[in-house]
Backbone as JSON, one array per atom type, in Angstrom:
{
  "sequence": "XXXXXXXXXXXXXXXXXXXXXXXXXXXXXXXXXXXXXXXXXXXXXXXXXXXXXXXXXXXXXXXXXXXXXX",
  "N": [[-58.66, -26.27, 25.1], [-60.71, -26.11, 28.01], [-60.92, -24.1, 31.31], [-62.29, -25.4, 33.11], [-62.18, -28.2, 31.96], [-59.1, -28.21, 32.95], [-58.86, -27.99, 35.23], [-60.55, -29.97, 35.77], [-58.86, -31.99, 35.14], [-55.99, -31.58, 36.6], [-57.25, -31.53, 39.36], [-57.62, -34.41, 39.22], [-55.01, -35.56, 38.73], [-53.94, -34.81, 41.11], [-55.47, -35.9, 43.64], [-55.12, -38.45, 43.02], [-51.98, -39.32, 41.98], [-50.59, -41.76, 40.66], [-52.86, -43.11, 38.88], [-53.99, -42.46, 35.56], [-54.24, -39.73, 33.98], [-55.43, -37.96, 31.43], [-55.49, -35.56, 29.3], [-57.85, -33.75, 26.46], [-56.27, -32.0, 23.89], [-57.6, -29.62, 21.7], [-58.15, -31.89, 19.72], [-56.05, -34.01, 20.16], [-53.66, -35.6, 22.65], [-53.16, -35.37, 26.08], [-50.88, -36.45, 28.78], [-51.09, -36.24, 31.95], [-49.52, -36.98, 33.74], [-47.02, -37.75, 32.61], [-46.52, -35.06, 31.82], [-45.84, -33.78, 34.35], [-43.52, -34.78, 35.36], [-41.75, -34.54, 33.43], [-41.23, -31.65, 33.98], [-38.87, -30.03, 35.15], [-39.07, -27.87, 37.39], [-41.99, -28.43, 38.23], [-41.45, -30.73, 39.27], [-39.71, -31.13, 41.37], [-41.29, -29.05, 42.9], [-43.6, -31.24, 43.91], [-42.31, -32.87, 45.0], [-41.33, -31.62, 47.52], [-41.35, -31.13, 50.98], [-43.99, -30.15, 53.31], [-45.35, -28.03, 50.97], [-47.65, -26.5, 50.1], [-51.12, -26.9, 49.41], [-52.49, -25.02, 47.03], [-49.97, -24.4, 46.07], [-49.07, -27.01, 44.9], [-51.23, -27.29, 43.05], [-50.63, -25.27, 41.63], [-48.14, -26.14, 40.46], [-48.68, -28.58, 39.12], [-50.15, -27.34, 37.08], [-48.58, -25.98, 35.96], [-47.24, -27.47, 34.49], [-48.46, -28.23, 32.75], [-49.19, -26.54, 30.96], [-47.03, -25.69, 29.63], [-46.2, -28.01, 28.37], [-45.2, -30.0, 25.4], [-47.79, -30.74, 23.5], [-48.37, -33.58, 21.28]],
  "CA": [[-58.74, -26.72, 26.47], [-61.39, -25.52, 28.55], [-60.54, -23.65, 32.42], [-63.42, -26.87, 33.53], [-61.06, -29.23, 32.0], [-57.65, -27.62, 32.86], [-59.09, -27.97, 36.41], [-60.56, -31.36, 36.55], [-57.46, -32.64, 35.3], [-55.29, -31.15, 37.98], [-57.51, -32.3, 40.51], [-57.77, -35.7, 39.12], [-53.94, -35.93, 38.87], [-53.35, -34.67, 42.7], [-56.19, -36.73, 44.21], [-54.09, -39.88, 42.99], [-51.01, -39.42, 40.85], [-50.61, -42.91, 40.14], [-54.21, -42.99, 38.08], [-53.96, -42.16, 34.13], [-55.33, -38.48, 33.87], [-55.02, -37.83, 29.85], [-56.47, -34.27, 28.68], [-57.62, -33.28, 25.48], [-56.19, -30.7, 23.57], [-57.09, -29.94, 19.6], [-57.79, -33.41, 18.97], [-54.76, -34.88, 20.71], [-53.99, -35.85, 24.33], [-51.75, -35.2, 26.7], [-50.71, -37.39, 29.64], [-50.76, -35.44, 33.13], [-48.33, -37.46, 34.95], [-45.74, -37.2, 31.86], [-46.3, -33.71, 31.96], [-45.79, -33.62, 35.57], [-42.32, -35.62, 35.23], [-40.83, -34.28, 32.37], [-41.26, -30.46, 34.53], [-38.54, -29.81, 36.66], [-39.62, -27.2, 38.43], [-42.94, -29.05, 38.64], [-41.17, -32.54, 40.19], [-39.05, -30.71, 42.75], [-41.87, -28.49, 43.71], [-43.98, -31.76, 44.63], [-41.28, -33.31, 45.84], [-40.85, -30.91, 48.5], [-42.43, -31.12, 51.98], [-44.73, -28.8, 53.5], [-46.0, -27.44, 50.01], [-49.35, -26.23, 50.07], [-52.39, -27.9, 48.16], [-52.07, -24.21, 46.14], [-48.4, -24.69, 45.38], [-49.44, -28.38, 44.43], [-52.37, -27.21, 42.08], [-49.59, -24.46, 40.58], [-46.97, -26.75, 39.96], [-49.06, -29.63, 38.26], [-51.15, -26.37, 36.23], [-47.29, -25.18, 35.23], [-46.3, -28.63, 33.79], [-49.74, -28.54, 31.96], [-49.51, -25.6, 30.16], [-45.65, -25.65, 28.86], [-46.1, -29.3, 28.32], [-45.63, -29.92, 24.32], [-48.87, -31.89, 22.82], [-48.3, -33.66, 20.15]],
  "C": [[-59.52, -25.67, 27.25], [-60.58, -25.03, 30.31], [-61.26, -25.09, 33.1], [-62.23, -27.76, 33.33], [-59.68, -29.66, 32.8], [-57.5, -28.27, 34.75], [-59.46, -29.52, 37.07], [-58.95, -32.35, 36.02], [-56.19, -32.77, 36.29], [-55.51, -31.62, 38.95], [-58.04, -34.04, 41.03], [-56.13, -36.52, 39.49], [-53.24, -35.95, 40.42], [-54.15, -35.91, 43.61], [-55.49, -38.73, 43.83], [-52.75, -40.05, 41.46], [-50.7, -40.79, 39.8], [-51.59, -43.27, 39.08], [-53.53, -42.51, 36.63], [-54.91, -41.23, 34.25], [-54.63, -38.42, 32.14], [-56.21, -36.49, 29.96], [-56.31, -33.93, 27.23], [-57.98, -31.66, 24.95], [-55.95, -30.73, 22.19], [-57.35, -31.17, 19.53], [-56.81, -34.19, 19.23], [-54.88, -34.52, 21.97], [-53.0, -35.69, 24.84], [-51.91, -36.04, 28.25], [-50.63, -36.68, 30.68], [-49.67, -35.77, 33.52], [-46.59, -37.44, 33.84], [-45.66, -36.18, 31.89], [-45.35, -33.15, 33.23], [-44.21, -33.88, 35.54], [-41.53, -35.42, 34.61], [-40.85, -32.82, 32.61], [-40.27, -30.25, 35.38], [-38.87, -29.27, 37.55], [-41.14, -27.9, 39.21], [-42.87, -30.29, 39.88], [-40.62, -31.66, 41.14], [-40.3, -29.69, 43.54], [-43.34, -29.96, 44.4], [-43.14, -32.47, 45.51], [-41.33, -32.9, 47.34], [-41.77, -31.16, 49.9], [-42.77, -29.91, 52.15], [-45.33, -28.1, 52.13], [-47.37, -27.34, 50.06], [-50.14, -26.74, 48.64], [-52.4, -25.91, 46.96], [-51.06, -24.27, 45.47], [-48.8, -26.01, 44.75], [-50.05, -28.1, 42.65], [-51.12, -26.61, 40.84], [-48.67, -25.0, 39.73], [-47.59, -27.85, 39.03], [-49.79, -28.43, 37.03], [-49.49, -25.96, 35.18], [-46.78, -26.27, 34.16], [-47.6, -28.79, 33.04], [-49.58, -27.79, 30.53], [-48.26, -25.31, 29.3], [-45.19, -27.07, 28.31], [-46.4, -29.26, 26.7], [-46.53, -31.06, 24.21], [-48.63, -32.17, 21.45], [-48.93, -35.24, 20.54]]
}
């Protein structure tokens, strides 16, 4: 997974959650918005009001990167 990728994924998934963002990693894919969902810390930190588009980016980047691909 490229930093390019890591990034348009993130800002594909914020710009409309609802949308199917899929990233590949190794030859297999991973689903953003399952990632996103299956994060707690990730869901309660969008959840939250007031969160900044940084906190946003962080919290969908956190459920990216601890997210198992298989």
């Amino acid at each position: 997974m490229t930093d390019d990728a890591l990034d348009a994924a993130i800002a594909a998934y914020l710009a409309d959650p609802s949308k199917p963002v899929m990233l590949k990693i190794d030859g297999k894919r991973l689903d953003v918005a399952a990632a996103v969902l299956g994060n707690a810390y990730s869901t309660e930190v969008l959840a939250r009001e007031g969160v900044t588009a940084p906190q946003k980016r962080n919290a969908v980047k956190t459920a990216i990167l601890l997210a198992p691909v298989g």
